[in-house]
C-alpha positions as CSV (number, residue, x, y, z in Angstrom):
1,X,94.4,121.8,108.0
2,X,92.9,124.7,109.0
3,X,88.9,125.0,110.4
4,X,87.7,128.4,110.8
5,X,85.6,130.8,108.3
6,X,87.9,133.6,106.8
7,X,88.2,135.4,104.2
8,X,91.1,135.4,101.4
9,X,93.0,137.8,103.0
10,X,92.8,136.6,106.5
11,X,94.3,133.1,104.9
12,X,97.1,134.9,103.2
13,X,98.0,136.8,106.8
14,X,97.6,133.2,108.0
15,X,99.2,131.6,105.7
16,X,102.1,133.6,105.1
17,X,102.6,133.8,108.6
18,X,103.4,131.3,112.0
19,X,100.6,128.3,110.1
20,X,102.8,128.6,107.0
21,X,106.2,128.4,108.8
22,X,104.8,125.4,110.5
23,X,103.9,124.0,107.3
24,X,107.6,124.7,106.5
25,X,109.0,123.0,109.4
26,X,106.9,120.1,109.6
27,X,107.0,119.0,105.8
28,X,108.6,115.8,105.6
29,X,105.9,114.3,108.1
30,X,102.9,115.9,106.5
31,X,104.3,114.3,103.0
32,X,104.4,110.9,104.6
33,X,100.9,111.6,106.1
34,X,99.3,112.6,102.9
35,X,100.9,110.4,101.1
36,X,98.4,108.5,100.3
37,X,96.5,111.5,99.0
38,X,98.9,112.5,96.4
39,X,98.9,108.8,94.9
40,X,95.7,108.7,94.2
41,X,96.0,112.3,92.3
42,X,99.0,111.2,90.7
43,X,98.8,107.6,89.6
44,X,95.5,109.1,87.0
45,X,97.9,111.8,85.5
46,X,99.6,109.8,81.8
47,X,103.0,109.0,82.6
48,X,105.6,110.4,80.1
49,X,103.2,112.9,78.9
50,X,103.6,116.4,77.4
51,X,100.9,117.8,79.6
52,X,100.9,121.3,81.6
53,X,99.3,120.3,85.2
54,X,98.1,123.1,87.6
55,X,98.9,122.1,91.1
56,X,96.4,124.5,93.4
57,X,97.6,125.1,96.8
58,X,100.4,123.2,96.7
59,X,102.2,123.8,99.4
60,X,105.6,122.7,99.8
61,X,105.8,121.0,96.8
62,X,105.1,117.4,97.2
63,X,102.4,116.7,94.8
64,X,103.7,119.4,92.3
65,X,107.1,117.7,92.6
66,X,105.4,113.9,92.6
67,X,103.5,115.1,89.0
68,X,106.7,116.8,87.6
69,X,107.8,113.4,88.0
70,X,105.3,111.5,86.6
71,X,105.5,113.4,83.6
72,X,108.5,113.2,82.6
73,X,111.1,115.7,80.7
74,X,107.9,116.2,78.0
75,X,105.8,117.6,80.6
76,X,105.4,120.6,83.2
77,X,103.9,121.2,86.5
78,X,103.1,124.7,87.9
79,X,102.4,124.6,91.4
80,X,100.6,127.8,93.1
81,X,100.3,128.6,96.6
82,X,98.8,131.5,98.8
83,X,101.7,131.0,100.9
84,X,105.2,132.3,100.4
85,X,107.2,130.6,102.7
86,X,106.0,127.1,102.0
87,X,106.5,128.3,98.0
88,X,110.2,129.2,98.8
89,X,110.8,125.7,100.4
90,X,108.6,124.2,97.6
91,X,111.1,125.5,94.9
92,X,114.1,124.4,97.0
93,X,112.5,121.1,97.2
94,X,112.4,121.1,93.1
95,X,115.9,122.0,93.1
96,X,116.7,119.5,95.6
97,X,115.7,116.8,93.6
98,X,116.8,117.7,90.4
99,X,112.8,118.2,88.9
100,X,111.9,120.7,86.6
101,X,108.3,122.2,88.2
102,X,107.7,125.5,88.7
103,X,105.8,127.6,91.4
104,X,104.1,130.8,92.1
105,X,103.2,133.0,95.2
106,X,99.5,133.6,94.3
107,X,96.2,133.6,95.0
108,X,94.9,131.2,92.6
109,X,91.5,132.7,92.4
110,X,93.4,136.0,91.0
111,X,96.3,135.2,89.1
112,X,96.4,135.7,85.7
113,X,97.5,132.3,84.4
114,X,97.4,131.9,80.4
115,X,93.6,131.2,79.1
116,X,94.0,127.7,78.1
117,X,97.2,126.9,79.0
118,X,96.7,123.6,81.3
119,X,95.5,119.8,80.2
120,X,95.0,119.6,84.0
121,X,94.3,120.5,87.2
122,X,95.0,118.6,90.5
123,X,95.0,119.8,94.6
124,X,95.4,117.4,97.6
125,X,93.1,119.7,100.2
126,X,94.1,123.1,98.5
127,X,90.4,124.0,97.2
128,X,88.2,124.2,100.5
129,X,89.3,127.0,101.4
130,X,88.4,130.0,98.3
131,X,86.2,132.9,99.9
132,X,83.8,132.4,96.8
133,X,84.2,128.9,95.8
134,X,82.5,129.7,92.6
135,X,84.5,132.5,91.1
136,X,87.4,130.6,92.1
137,X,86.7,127.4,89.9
138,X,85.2,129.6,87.1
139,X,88.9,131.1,87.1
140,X,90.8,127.7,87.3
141,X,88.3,126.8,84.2
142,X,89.4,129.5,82.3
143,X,93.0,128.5,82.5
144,X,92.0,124.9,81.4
145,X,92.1,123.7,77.8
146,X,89.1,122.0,76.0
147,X,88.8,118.6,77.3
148,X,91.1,119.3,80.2
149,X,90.7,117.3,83.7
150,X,90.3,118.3,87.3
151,X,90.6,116.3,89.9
152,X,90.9,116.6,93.3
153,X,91.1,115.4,97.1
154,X,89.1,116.9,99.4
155,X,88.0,116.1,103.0
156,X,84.4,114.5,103.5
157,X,82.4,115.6,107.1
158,X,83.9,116.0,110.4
159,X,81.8,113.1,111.4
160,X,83.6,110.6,108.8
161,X,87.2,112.1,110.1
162,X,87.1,111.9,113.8
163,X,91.0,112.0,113.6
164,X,91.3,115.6,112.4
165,X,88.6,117.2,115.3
166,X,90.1,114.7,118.6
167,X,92.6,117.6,119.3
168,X,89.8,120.4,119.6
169,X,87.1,118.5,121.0
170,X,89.4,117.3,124.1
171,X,91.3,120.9,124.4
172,X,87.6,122.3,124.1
173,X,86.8,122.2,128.0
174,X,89.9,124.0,128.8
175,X,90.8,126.3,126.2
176,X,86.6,128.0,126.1
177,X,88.8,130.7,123.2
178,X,89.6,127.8,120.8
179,X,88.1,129.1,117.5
180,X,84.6,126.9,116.8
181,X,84.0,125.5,113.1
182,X,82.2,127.6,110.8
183,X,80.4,124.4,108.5
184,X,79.1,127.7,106.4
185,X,82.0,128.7,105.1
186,X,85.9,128.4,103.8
187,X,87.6,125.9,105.9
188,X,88.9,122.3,105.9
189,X,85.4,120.6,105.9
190,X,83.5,123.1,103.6
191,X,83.5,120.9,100.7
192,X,81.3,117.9,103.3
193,X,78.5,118.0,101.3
194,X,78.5,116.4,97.7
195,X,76.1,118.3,96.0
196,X,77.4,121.4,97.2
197,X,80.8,120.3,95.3
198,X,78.5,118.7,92.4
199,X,76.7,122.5,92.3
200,X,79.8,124.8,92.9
201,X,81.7,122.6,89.4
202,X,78.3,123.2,87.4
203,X,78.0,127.0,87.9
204,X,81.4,127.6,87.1
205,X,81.4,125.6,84.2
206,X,83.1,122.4,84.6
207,X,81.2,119.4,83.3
208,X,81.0,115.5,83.7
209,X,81.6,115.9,87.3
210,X,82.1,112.5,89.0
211,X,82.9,112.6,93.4
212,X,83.3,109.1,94.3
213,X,84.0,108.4,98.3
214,X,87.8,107.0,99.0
215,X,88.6,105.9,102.5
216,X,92.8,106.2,102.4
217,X,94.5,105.1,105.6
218,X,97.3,107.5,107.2
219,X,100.0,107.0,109.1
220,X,102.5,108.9,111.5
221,X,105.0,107.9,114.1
222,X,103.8,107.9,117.8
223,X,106.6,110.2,118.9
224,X,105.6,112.5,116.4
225,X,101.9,113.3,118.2
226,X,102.4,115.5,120.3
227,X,104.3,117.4,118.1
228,X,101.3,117.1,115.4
229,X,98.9,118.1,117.3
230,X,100.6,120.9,119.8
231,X,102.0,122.5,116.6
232,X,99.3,122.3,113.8
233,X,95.8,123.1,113.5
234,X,93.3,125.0,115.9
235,X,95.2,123.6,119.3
236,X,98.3,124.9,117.4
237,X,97.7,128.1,116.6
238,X,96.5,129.1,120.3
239,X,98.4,127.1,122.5
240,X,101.1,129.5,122.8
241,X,98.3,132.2,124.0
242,X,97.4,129.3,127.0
243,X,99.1,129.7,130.5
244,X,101.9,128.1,131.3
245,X,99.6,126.4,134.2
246,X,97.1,125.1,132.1
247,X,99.4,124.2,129.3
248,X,100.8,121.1,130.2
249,X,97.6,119.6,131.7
250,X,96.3,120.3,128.0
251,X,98.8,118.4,126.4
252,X,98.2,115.2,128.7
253,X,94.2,115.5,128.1
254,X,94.7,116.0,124.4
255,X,97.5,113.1,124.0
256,X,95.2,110.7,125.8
257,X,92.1,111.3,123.8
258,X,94.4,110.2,120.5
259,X,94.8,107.0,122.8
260,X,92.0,104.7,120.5
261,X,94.3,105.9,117.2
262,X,97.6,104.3,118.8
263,X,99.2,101.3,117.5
264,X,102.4,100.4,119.5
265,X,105.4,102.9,117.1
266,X,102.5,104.0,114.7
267,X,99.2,106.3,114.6
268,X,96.6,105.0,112.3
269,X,93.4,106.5,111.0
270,X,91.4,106.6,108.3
271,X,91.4,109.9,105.8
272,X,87.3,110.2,104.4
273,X,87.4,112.3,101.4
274,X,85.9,113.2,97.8
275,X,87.6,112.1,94.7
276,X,86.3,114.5,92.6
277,X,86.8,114.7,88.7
278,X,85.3,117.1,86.1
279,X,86.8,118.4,82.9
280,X,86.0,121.3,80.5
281,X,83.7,120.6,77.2
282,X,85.2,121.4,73.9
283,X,81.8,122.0,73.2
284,X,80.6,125.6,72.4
């Protein structure tokens, strides 16, 4: 859930590096976070199908795994990641479970999938994030059939998601270094803005696009907090620079401005995003 502008190869040094690791380590909470996410990708895909589904930025696996699923022997889900290390527990997640998807280490906006190869595409937050947003769904499109689907989650405004920005805004007044958001460029809310989305789909060939706003309610254990928010995200990746003086005054500020989201065992807040659907025109 990262926030600041970079380019494609500062998110594969990021990536493949201590943000993906973390990933890694703090999967099983992150599925039962986004959980909700992935259902709504998923339940639209036909069940027992014969489909190839391209899963863009995948992760770890959940979603890739969750379609795999869905589809049934018939079917196949290729899931493709910037990221090696979450790929490498995203196979062993596959394995684990005894479904047949595959994955790749990629950059999906360079990878040379098979022209026409996929009915559909899917990403739970994996698409806000392309240097040139453009060139990067004109490629997707190319590895789409005629008449194939996209559809994806992706995060409305920072306004409409106070949850993902209470760790920075309190941590703000003591850390002055913590990175700012760049609303201009890649990052977790670049997709804010509907007709940008509506715009980027159009001029890189996708058509019938539909972005209808869904309001999906999250959910993680209390004792999990501090861990979220100390480990992941902007606070996470420049705590360990902070002093040990400052740090655990940090932690206290930051843990008490999550107060209003705390519900006795359970933190609860609303996840504002984009449902967005398009698909490619058989048309010449």
């Amino acid at each position: 859930m990262g926030t600041e502008q970079q380019t494609d190869d500062d998110q594969a040094a990021r990536w493949n590096g201590p943000a993906g690791h973390i990933w890694v380590e703090k999967q099983g909470l992150l599925d039962d976070l986004l959980r909700p996410l992935q259902e709504l990708l998923v339940e639209e895909l036909p069940a027992g199908s014969d489909d190839r589904v391209l899963d863009v930025g995948c992760g770890t696996g959940s979603t890739t795994v969750a379609v795999a699923r869905r589809l049934g022997p018939a079917g196949h889900c290729v899931g493709v990641d910037i990221s090696e290390p979450m790929i490498t527990a995203a196979r062993a997640r596959a394995e684990r479970e005894g479904v047949p998807a595959s994955f790749v280490a990629a950059d999906a906006t360079q990878y040379p999938f098979e022209p026409a190869s996929f009915d559909a595409v899917v990403s739970r937050l994996g698409v806000m994030f392309f240097d040139d947003s453009r060139q990067a769904f004109a490629h997707l499109r190319r590895a789409a059939k005629d008449d194939a689907r996209l559809r994806f989650v992706a995060w409305r405004g920072a306004a409409e998601n106070p949850f993902m920005t209470t760790a920075e805004r309190a941590a703000a007044p003591l850390v002055p270094e913590l990175p700012a958001r760049r609303p201009d460029g890649p990052g977790q809310f670049a997709f804010a803005d509907p007709d940008t989305v509506r715009g980027i789909l159009t001029d890189s060939g996708w058509t019938d696009v539909g972005i209808r706003p869904v309001e999906l309610p999250c959910t993680l254990p209390t004792s999990e907090l501090v861990g979220y928010f100390t480990r992941l995200g902007p606070l996470g990746l420049i705590l360990p620079t902070v002093d040990e003086e400052t740090r655990p005054h940090l932690i206290e500020t930051v843990r008490a401005a999550f107060e209003p989201f705390v519900q006795g065992a359970d933190v609860r807040f609303t996840a504002a995003c984009w449902l967005v659907s398009a698909r490619v025109s058989s048309a010449p």
